[in-house]
C-alpha positions in Angstrom: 5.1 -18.2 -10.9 4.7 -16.0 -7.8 8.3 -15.9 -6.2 8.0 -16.8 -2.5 10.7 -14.5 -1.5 10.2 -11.0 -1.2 13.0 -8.5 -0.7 11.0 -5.6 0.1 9.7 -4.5 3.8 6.4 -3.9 3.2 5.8 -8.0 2.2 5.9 -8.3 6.4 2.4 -6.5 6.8 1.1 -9.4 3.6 0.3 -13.0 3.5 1.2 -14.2 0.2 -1.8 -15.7 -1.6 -2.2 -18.6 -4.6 -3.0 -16.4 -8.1 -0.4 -13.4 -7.7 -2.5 -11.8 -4.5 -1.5 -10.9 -1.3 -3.8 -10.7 1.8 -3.2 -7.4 4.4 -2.4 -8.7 8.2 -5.1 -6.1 9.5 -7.3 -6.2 7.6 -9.6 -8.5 4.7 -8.1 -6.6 1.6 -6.7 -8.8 -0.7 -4.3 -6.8 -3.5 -2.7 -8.1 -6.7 0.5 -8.9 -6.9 1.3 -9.2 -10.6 5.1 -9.0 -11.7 6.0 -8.9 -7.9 4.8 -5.1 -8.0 4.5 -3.3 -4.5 2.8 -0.2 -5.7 -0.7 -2.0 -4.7 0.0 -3.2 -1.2 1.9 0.0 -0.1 -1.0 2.1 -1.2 -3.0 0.3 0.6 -0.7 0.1 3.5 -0.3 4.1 3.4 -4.2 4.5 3.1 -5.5 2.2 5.6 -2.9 1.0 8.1 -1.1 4.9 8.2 0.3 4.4 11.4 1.9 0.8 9.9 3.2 2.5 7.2 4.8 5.5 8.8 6.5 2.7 11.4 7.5 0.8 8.0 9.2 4.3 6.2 11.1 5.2 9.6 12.2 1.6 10.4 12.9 1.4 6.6 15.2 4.8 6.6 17.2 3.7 9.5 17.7 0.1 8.4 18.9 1.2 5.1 21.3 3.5 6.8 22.9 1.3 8.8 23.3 -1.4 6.1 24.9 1.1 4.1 27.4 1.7 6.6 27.8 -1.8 7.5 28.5 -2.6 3.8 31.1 0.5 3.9 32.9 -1.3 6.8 33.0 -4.2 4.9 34.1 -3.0 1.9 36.9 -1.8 3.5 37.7 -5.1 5.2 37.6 -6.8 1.8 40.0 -4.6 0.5 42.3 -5.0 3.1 42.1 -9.0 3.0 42.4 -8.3 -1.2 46.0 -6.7 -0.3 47.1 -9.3 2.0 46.3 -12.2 -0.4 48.3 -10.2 -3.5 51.6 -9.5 -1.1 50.7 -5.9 -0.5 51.6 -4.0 2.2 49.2 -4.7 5.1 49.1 -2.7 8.6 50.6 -6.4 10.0 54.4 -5.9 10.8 54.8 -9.9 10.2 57.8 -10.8 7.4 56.2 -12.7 4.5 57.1 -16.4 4.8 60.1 -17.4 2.4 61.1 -20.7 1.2 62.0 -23.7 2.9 65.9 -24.7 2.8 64.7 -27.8 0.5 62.7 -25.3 -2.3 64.4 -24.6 -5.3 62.7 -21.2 -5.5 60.6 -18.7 -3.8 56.9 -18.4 -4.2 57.6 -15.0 -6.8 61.0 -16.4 -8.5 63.2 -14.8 -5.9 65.4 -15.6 -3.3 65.0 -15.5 0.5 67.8 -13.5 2.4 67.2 -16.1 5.3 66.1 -19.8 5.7 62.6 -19.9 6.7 61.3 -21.3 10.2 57.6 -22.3 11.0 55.8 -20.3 13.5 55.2 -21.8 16.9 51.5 -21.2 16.7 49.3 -21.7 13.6 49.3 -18.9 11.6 46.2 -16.4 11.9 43.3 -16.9 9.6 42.6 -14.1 7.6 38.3 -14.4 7.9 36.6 -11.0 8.8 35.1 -10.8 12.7 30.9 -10.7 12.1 29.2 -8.2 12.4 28.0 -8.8 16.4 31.5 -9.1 16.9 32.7 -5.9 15.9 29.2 -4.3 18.0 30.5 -5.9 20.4 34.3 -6.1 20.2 34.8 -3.0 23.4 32.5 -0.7 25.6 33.4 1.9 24.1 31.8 1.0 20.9 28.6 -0.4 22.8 28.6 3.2 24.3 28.6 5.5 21.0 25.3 3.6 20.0 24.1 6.2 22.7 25.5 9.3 21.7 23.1 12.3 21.5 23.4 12.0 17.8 23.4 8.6 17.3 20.5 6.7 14.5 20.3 4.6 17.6 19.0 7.3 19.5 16.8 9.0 16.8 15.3 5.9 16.3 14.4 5.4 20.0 13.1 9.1 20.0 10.7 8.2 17.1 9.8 5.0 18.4 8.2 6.9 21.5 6.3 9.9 19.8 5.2 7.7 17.7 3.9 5.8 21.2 2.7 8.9 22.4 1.1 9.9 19.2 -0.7 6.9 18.2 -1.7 5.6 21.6 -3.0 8.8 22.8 -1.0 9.4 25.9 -0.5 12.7 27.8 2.5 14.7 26.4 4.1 14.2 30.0 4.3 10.3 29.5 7.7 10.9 29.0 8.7 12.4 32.4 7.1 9.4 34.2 9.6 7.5 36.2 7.8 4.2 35.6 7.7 5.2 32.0 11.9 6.0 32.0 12.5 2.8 34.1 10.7 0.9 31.4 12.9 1.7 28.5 16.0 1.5 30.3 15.1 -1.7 30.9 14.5 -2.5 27.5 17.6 -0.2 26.0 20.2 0.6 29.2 21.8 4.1 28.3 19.2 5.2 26.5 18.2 9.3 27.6 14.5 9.6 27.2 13.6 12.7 25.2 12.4 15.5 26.8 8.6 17.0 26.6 9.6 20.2 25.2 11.8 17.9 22.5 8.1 15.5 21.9 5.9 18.9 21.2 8.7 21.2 19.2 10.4 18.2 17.2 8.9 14.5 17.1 5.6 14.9 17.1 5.3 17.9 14.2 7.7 15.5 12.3 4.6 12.8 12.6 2.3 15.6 11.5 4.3 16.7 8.3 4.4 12.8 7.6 0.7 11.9 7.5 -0.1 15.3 5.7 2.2 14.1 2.9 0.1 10.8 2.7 -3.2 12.2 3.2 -1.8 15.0 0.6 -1.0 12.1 -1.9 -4.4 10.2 -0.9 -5.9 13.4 -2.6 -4.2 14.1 -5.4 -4.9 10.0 -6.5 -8.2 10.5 -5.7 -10.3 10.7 -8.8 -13.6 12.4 -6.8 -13.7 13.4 -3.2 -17.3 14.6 -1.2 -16.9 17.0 1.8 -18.7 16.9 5.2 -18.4 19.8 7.8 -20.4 20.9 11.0 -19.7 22.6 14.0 -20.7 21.5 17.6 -19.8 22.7 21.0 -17.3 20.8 23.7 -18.1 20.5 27.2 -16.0 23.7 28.0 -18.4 25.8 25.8 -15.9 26.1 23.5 -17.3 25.5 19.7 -15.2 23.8 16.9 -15.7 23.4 13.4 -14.4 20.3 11.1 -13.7 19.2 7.7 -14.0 15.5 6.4 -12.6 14.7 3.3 -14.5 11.0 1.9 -13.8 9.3 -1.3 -13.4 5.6 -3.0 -9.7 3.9 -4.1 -9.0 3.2 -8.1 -10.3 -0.1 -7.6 -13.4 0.6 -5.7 -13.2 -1.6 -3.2 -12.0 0.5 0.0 -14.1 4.0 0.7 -11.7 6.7 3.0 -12.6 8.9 5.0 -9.9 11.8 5.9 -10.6 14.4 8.7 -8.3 17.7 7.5 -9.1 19.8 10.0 -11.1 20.2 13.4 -10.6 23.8 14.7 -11.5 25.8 17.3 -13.2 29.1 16.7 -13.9 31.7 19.1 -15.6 33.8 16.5 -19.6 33.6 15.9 -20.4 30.7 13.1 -21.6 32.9 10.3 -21.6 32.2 6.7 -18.6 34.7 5.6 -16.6 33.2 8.5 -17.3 29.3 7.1 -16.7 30.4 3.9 -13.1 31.9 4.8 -12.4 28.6 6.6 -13.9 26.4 3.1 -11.5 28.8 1.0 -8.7 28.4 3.4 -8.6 24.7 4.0 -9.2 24.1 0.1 -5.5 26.6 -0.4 -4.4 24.2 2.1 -5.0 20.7 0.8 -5.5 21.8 -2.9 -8.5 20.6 -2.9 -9.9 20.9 -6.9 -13.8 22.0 -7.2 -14.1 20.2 -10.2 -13.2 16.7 -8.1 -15.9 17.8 -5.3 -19.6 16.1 -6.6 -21.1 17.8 -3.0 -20.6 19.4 0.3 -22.6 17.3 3.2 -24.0 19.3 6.1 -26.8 20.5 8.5 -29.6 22.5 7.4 -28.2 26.0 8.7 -28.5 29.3 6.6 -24.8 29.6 7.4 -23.4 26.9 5.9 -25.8 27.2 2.7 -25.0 30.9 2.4 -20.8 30.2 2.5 -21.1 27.5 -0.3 -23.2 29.7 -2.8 -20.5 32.3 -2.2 -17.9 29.7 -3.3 -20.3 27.9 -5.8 -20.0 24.7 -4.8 -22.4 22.0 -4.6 -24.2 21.8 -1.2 -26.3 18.4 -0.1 -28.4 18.9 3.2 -28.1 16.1 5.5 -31.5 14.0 5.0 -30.5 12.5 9.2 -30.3 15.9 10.3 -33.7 17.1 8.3 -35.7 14.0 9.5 -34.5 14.8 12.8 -35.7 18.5 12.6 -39.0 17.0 11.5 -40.0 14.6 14.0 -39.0 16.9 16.8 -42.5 18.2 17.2 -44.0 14.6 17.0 -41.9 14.0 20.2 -44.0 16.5 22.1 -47.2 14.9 21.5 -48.8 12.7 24.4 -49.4 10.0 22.7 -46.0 9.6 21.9 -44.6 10.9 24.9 -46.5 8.0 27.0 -45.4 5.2 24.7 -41.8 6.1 25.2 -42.2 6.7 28.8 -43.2 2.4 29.1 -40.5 1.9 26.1 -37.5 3.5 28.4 -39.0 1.2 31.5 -39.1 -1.7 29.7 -35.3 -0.7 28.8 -34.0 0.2 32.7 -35.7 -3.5 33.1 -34.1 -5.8 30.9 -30.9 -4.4 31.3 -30.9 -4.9 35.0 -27.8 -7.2 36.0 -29.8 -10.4 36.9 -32.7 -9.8 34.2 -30.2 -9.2 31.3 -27.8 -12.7 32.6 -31.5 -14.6 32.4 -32.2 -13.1 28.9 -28.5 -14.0 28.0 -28.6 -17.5 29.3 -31.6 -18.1 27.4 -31.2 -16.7 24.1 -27.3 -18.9 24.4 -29.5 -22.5 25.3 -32.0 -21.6 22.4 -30.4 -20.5 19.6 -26.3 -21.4 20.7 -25.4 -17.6 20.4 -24.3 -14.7 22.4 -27.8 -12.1 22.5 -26.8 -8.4 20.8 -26.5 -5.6 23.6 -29.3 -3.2 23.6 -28.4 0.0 22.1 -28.3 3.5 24.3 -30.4 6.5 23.4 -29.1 9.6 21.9 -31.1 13.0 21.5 -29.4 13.5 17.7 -30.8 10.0 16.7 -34.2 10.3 16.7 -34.8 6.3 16.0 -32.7 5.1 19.1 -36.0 6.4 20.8 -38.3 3.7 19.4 -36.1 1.0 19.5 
């Protein structure tokens, strides 16, 4: 029988399901859950939900920390009580209570120099102060949660590169007055970072993170195809990228891993791409054996570096059908028909046409019309659509 209680942090990102499975929170995977084993889900978190998972290991690092020293401060508590109830020595300067006039003997067989008197006031209980308590017990202790080198602190500074990171923001986020008013709202005391603390620390520490998984993604990896191209940015500056695709042990989710995107201010030629292929394989240990094919365009260069490495090279069958119907765009005949096509378009999708269309298609068929799709010059079909 499944139990329904699950100690570890990584159940928080699962629905428990009927049959030993467990259903992900982002996404329709569901993963077995045989003999309460997490090895499933947290691969699955690590492979699809990274950006869950690296939340999960830092949260889990810093939680586990600070139980640990909780536990130490309780331990020695419990030792302290331990003495107290035995007779030991305790840090109290109280006198241990001694027999009444009417007892015949003392609570250890000997006798009390002095007759005993009650206290005034009950005595203390000996019960440990809870752990909100003791946070809270003076200001001082509320103020070293703060310090520079607090976990506290660390965690906070993760917390926001990890902000910065996944949500795409400019590095300078964190000098934003809005943005500093904002957490010490949420956290008062807390010291943002600083930029220069984001780019040389927090950030690389996220990049060595997901390399690890992506490293480990790899290595599981039973087969993995490659894709690479190069195009040109806006600035006329040209970049060249590496995709690394390939299917889990239980074929049911297919990955796909971008290792690198660089920018190259060299000319695109095939002894260049195949010092970048070499360099990024050194890199990611990427094993030829495990590669079935290399997916790319049709140029000489790329088809020249991957016979110098002797790997398997597939041309993309987009790119050559796209080479081929090039010239059939230029012929009249064609070029009239998608002349009245791309009118038709600029019609319908007028404001008040498009709302008609929409109202229609709802009364008719009870359903929300699919937007028209936008033309591209790299996908030849979005032309006769």
């Amino acid at each position: 029988m499944q139990s329904s209680k699950k100690k570890s942090p990584v159940w928080s990102h699962f629905t428990l399901l009927p049959g030993h499975r467990a259903k992900c929170n982002y996404c329709p995977a569901t993963i077995s859950t045989q003999n309460s084993n997490t090895s499933n889900v947290t691969a699955l978190l690590r492979t699809q939900h990274v950006s869950a998972y690296l939340k999960m290991q830092a949260d889990r690092g810093l939680t586990t920390a600070g139980q640990g020293q909780e536990q130490d401060q309780d331990a020695e508590e419990d030792a302290v009580n331990n003495e107290n109830l035995e007779g030991q020595p305790s840090p109290s300067p109280s006198p241990s209570p001694s027999p009444t006039p009417s007892s015949t003997s003392g609570s250890r067989g000997t006798p009390s120099p002095a007759p005993f008197s009650p206290p005034a006031s009950p005595a203390p209980t000996r019960t440990r102060p809870s752990s909100s308590a003791k946070r809270c017990s003076t200001y001082q202790e509320s103020m070293e949660a703060y310090a520079p080198d607090s976990k506290a602190t660390e965690r906070f500074h993760r917390a926001v590169a990890h902000y910065v990171v996944t949500c795409q923001r400019p590095l300078n986020t964190v000098e934003k007055e809005g943005f500093k008013d904002m957490l010490k709202t949420f956290k008062p005391g807390y010291k943002v970072l600083t930029r220069r603390a984001l780019t040389d620390k927090y950030i690389p520490q996220l990049g060595d993170q997901v390399k690890d998984v992506v490293r480990q993604l790899l290595s599981d990896a039973e087969f993995y195809s490659l894709t690479s191209d190069n195009w040109t940015s806006d600035a006329d500056v040209p970049f060249t990228f590496l995709t690394a695709h390939f299917i889990d042990e239980a074929w049911e989710n297919l990955f796909g891993v971008t290792l690198r995107c660089r920018a190259s201010h060299v000319q695109h030629t095939g002894l260049v791409l195949k010092d970048f292929f070499g360099d990024e394989m050194n890199h990611w240990d990427l094993k030829k054996d495990k590669i079935p094919a290399v997916t790319t365009d049709n140029a000489e260069d790329y088809r020249l570096a991957l016979e110098l490495l002797e790997m398997p090279h597939m041309r993309c069958i987009g790119h050559t059908i796209q080479n081929g119907v090039t010239d059939i765009f230029e012929l009249k005949v064609v070029k009239e028909a998608i002349a009245v096509v791309k009118t038709l378009f600029s019609w319908i999708s007028t404001t008040s046409v498009w709302a008609a269309y929409e109202k229609f298609v709802k009364e008719k068929h009870g359903r929300k019309p699919l937007a028209l799709p936008s033309t591209s010059k790299t996908r030849w079909w979005t032309e006769l659509i």
